[in-house]
C-alpha positions in Angstrom: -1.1 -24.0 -93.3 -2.1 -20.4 -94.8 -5.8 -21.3 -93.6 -4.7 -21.6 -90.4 -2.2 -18.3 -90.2 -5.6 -16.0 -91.5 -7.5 -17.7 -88.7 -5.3 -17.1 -86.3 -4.7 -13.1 -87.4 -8.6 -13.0 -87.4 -9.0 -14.4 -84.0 -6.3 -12.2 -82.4 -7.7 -9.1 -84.3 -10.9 -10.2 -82.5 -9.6 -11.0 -79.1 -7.7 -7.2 -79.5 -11.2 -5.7 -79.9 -12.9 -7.3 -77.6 -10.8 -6.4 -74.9 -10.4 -2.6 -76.0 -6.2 -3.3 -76.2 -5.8 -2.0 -79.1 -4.7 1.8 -78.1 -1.9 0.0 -75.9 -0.9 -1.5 -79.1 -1.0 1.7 -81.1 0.9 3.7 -77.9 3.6 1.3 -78.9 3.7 1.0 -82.5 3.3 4.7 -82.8 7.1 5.0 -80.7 8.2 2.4 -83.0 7.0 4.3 -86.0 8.4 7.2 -84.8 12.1 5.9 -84.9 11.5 4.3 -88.0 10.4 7.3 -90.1 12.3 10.0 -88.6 15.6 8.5 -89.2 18.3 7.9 -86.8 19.5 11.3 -86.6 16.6 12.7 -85.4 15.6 9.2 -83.3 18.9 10.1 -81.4 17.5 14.1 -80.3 14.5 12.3 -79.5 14.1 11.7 -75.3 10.0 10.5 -75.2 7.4 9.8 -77.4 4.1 9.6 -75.9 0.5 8.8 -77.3 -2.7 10.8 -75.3 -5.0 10.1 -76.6 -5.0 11.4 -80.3 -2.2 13.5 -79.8 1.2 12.2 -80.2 3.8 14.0 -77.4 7.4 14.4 -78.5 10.2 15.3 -76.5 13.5 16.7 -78.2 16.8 17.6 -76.8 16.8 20.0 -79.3 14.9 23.4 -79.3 15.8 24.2 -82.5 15.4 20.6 -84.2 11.8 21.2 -82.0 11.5 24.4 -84.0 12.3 23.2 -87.3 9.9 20.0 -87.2 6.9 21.9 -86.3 6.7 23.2 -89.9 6.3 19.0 -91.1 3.7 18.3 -88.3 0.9 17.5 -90.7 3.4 14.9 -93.1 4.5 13.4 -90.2 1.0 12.7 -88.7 0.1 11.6 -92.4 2.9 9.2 -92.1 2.4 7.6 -89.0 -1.3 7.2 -89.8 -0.6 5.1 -93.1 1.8 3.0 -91.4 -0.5 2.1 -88.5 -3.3 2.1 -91.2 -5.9 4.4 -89.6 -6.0 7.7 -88.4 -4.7 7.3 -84.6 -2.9 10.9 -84.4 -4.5 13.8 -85.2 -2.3 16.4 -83.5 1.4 16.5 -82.6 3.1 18.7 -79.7 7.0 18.9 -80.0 8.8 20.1 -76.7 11.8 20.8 -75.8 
């Protein structure tokens, strides 16, 4: 049964290749990500977050929550990166 899961994983890791989905996949995890890491308190100040593509888009209600997270861009890049498990974001741009 194990045989089958890894070559099942392998073949879908393939077929995601092949057809170049794989940035769709990471414009989705990377919200997902987002939510997860940031917490709930800041997930609730949070109206949009958008993947072009290397930089991650964020849009806050907040201007001063805005203000206060652009001196943790580079941990929270760093973050999102080792949970995806490549580098996919290089940049953030919080608005507000």
């Amino acid at each position: 049964m194990e045989g089958n899961t890894k070559v099942l994983s392998s073949v879908i890791k393939q077929i995601i290749q092949q057809n170049k989905l794989e940035y769709g996949l990471h414009k989705v995890e990377v919200q997902e990500i987002w939510a997860r890491i940031m917490g709930i308190s800041i997930a609730k100040y949070t109206k949009s977050v958008e993947l072009k593509g290397d930089v991650l888009y964020v849009e806050l209600s907040s201007p001063a929550l805005s203000e206060e997270l652009t001196y943790g861009k580079e941990t929270i890049v760093r973050s999102i990166n080792e949970e995806i498990g490549k580098e996919v974001v290089k940049k953030i741009v919080f608005r507000s």
